[in-house]
N, C-alpha and C positions, 0 to 999 in steps of 0.2 A: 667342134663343140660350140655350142650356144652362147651368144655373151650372156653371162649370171654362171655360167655352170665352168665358164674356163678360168672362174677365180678358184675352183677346186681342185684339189689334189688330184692324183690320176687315179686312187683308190675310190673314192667317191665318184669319179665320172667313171668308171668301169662299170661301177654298181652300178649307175645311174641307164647308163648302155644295156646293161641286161635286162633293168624294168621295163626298156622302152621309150625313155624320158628322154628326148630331144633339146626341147626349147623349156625355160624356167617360165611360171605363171607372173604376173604383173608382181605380187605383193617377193614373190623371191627373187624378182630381179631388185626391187628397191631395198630385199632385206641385209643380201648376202654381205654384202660392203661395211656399214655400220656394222653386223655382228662381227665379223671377223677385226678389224679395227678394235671392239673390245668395247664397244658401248653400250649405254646399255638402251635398249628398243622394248617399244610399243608395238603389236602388231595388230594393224584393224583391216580386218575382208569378210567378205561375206563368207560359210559353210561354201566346202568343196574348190576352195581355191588354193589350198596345200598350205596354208600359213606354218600348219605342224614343221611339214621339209625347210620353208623357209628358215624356221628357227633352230631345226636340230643339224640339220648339212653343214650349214658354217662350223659349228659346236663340234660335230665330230670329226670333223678337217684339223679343229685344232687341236683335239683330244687323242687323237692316231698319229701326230708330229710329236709329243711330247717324251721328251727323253727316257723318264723315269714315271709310270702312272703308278698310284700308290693311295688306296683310301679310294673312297667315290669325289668322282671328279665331277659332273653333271646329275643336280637333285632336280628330278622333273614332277611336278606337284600338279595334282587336277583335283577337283571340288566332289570328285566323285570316286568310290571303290570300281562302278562300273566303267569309269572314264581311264581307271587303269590299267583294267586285264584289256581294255582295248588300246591299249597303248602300249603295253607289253608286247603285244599283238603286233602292231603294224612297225616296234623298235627292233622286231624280231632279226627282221631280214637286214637290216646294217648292223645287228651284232656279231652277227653271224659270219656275214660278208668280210668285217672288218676286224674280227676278231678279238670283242670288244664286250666284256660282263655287264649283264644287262641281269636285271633282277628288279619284284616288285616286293613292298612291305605296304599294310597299310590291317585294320580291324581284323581281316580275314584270313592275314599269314599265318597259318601253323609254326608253333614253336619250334619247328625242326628246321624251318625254312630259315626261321628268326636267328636261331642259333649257327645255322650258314654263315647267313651274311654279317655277321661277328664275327666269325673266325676268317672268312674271305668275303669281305665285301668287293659287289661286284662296279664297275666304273661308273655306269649309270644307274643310279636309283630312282623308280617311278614312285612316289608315295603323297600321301593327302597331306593337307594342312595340320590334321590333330595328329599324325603319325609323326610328322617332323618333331609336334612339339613333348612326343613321348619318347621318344631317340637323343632329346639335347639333353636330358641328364644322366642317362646313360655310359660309364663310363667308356666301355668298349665302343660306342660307337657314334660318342663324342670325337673319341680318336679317328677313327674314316672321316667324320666329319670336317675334319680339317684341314680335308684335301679338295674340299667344294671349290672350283672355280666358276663354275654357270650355275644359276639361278632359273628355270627355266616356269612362271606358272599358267596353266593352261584355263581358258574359261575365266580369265580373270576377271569378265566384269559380274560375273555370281557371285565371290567373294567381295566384290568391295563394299557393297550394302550388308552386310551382316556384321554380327561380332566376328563369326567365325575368321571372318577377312581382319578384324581388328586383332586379333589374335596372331594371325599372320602377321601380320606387318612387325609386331614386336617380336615372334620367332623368327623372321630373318636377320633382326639385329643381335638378336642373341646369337646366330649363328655366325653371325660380322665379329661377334666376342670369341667364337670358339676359331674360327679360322685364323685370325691375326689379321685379313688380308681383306681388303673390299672383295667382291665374286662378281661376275657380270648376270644383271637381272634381264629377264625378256619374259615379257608377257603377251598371250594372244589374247584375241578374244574378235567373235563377229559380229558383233552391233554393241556400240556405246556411244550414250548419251553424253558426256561428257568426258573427252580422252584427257584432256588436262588436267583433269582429278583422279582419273586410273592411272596415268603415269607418275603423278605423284604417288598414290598408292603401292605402285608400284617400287620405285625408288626409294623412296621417304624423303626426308629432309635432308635439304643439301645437296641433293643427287639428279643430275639432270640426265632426260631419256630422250633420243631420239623416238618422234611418234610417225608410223606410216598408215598410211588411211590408202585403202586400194579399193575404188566404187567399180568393183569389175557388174555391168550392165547384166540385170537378172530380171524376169518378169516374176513379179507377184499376183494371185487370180484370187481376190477373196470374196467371198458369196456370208451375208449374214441371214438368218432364216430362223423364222417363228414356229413350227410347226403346229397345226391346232387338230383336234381327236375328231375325226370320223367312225362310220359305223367300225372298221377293222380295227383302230385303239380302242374303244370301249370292249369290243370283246376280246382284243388282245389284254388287256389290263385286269380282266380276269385271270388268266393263266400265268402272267407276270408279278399277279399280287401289289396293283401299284395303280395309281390312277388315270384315266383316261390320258389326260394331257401329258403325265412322262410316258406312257403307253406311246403314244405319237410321237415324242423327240425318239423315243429307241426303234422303233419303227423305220423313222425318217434313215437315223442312222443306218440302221443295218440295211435297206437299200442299197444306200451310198456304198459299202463294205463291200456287198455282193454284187457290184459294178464295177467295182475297181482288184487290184492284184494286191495290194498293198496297203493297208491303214495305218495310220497312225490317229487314236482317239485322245486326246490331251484332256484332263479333268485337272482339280485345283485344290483335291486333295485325295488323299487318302480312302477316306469314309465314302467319295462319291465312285473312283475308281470301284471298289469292291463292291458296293452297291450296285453300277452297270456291268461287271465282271458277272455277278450274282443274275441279272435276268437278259445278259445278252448269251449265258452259258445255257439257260432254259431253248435259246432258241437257236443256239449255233456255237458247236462246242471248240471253235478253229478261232475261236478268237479269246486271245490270252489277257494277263493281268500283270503291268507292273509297278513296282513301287518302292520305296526304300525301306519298310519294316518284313519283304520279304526275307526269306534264306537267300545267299546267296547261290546256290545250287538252284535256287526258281529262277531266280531272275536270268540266271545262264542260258537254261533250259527255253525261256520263252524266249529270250533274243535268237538264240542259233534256230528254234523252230521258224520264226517267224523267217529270218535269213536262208530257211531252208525250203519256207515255203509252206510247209504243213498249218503255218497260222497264217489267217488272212488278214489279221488286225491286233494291235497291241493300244489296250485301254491306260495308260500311261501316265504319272504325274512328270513330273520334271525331272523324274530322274532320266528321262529320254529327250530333253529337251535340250542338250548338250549334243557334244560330236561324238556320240558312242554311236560305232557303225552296228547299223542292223539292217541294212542292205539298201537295195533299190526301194524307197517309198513313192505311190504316186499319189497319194491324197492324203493331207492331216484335217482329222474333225476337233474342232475345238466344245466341250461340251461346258457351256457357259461361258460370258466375258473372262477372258483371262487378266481383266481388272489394269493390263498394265501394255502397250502399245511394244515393248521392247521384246515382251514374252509373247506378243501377240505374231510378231517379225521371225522372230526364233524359231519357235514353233511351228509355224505355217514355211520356214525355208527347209523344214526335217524333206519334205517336199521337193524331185527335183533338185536332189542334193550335190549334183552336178551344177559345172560352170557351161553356161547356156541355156539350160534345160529350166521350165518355168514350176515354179511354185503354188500348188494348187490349195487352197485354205476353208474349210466352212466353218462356221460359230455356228452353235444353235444352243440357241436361247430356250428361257423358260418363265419371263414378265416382260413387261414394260422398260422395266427402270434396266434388266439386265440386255435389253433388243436395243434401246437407245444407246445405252453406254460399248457397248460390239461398236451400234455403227457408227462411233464417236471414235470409238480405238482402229478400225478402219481405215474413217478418214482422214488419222492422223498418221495412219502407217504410210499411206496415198501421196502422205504431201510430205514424208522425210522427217516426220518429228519421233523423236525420242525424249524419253522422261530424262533428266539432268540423274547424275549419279550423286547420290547424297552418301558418304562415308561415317561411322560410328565416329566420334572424337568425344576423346576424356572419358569415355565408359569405366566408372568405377570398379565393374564388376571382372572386368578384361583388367584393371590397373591391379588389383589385388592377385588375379590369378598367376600375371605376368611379375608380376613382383615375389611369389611364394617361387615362380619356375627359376628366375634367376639365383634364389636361394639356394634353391635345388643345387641347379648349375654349378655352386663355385661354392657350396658348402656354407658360408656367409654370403655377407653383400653390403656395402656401403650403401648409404644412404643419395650421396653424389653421384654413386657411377650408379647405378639404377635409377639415378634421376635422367645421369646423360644418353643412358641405351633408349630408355623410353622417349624420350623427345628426337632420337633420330629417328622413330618410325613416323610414318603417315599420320595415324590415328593419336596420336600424344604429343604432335608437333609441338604443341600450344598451351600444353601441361603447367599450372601452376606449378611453382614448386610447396605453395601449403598444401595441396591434394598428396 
């Protein structure tokens, strides 16, 4: 066996024998050691370099040694419902292997499922940020909860710029309150601006994380392009119902679609996704729509077709800008700057999401100001710059909501020890105590 994979058990290198898996990637030979040692880690690589195995293999080495498993032992947290049924997905086959309760909660569990995992919670729970913080008052499953020893959050640098992340940070000290017992934290994530402030995010206050950064060598191809209306957009733009000039950006696109096997169309909201959903469906019905105010049964539907083939493109916000598999991609169209160099990275790596294999990217614009600022965000991708990660701190609106969950929690609440919880997390470090 490989060195990285002979610090495992023989259950996990069995398993590992029958995937195929020989020799460990870069980022899981530097991870395996720190995790198991019990520290708590940062994990930075690029998509498609295993960081997920990096951090769950140590984890379930030392969750399949354990004398007595009792409660959920491993809360593995992603920024997305769709980042869970795909991780449900790929935790499948070492639960199974290892005989080992795997279960997901999160908006879209059925009461029936809910009411399970009450009465038999399973070892590993995959669930979001607002789900955790809907479970800590809870009584029944306050009690599972006190059996958490790993922390595990996925995509962590999407949470650290919102509230939503600020919110986190206080729900895992609340659960530091429900446990009795520190839990070991580990966080992925594939492009950060700033790891010394994720890690802190990570952690909180007081808490220090081992960080790995693994630059495993990937080509990026990125093309920025203006398109302007000829005779075919002007009378396309009649049957499109829309003006010559977006006539020719969807034009341009759907070329590009009908060249390639695989798309990914990245937009920057909602309103524009369904807008090109709405005239790229007039002219080619294989190419789908996703987004986060769909049903969950759509969003299913268009990943596994696209995965199956039947769609040659998926018009996308960011709810696919993350590690939700939906197969082999060879091309991402960005439709308009994506305003920010880190999503500009992300997004164009959906691409080639293999380690080796290159990264194929287009932006296409629609003025001046948004052609300039692509090949500004370009040439910053070019030369290794990322945007610094800025973290919510003191948000009143997070201090009051965290403050009303703690009440929850414990029925009352001092004034003291809801001052101490808050100032261990990240975001409240630095909390006055008049606030």
């Amino acid at each position: 066996m490989a060195p990285g994979f002979d610090l495992l058990s023989e259950p996990i290198r069995t398993s590992l024998n029958e995937l195929g898996l020989e020799t460990p990637t870069d980022i899981q030979t530097e991870a395996f050691k720190p995790i198991l040692e019990g520290r708590h880690v940062l994990l930075i690589a690029p998509t498609g370099t295993g960081k997920t195995e990096a951090a769950v293999l140590p984890i379930l080495d030392m969750l399949i040694q354990l004398k007595q498993r009792k409660g959920i032992s491993l809360l593995y947290i992603t920024p997305l419902r769709a980042l869970n049924r795909d991780m449900l997905r790929r935790l499948r086959f070492w639960a199974d292997r290892l005989s080992i309760g795997l279960d997901v909660r999160h908006g879209d569990t059925p009461p029936s499922q809910r009411r399970r995992q009450s009465s038999h919670p399973p070892d590993i729970l995959v669930t979001t940020p607002e789900t955790l913080q809907a479970m800590l008052p809870s009584r029944a499953m306050r009690r599972h909860l006190e059996s958490v020893r790993w922390v595990v959050v996925d995509e962590v640098h999407s949470l650290a710029e919102s509230k939503r992340g600020a919110q986190l940070t206080v729900a895992l000290e609340r659960l530091r309150e429900v446990t009795g017992h520190e839990f070991q934290r580990i966080g992925l994530s594939a492009t950060i601006g700033s790891p010394e402030i994720v890690a802190g995010f990570l952690c909180g206050a007081g808490r220090e994380a081992v960080t790995i950064q693994v630059e495993t060598p990937k080509e990026y191809d990125y093309r920025v392009v203006w398109p302007s209306p000829g005779e075919e957009a002007r009378r396309a733009s009649e049957q499109l119902y829309t003006s010559p000039e977006a006539a020719a950006r969807i034009l341009f696109m759907k070329g590009l679609v009908d060249s390639h096997t695989s798309t990914l169309i990245f937009v920057n909201s909602r309103q524009h996704a369904e807008m090109l959903g709405l005239r790229f469906n007039m002219l080619d019905k294989r190419i789908g729509v996703h987004h986060g105010s769909l049903s969950r049964e759509e969003r299913q539907r268009v990943e596994d077709e696209f995965k199956g083939g039947s769609l040659k493109a998926i018009i996308c916000t960011s709810t696919l800008e993350l590690g939700i598999d939906v197969g082999t991609v060879d091309l991402v169209l960005q439709y308009l700057s994506p305003r920010q160099v880190i999503s500009l990275i992300q997004r164009v790596g959906r691409s080639g999401h293999r380690i080796g294999r290159r990264s194929v990217g287009t932006v296409v614009c629609a003025s001046t100001d948004d052609f300039v600022e692509a090949l500004a965000g370009v040439m910053a991708a070019k030369g290794g710059f990322m945007e610094p990660v800025a973290p919510h701190e003191n948000a009143l609106d997070v201090l009051a909501h965290q403050c009303a969950g703690l009440a929850i929690d414990f029925g009352s609440v001092e004034k003291d020890f809801a001052f101490e919880v808050l100032r261990r997390s990240y975001s409240f470090r630095a909390l006055p105590r008049e606030d």
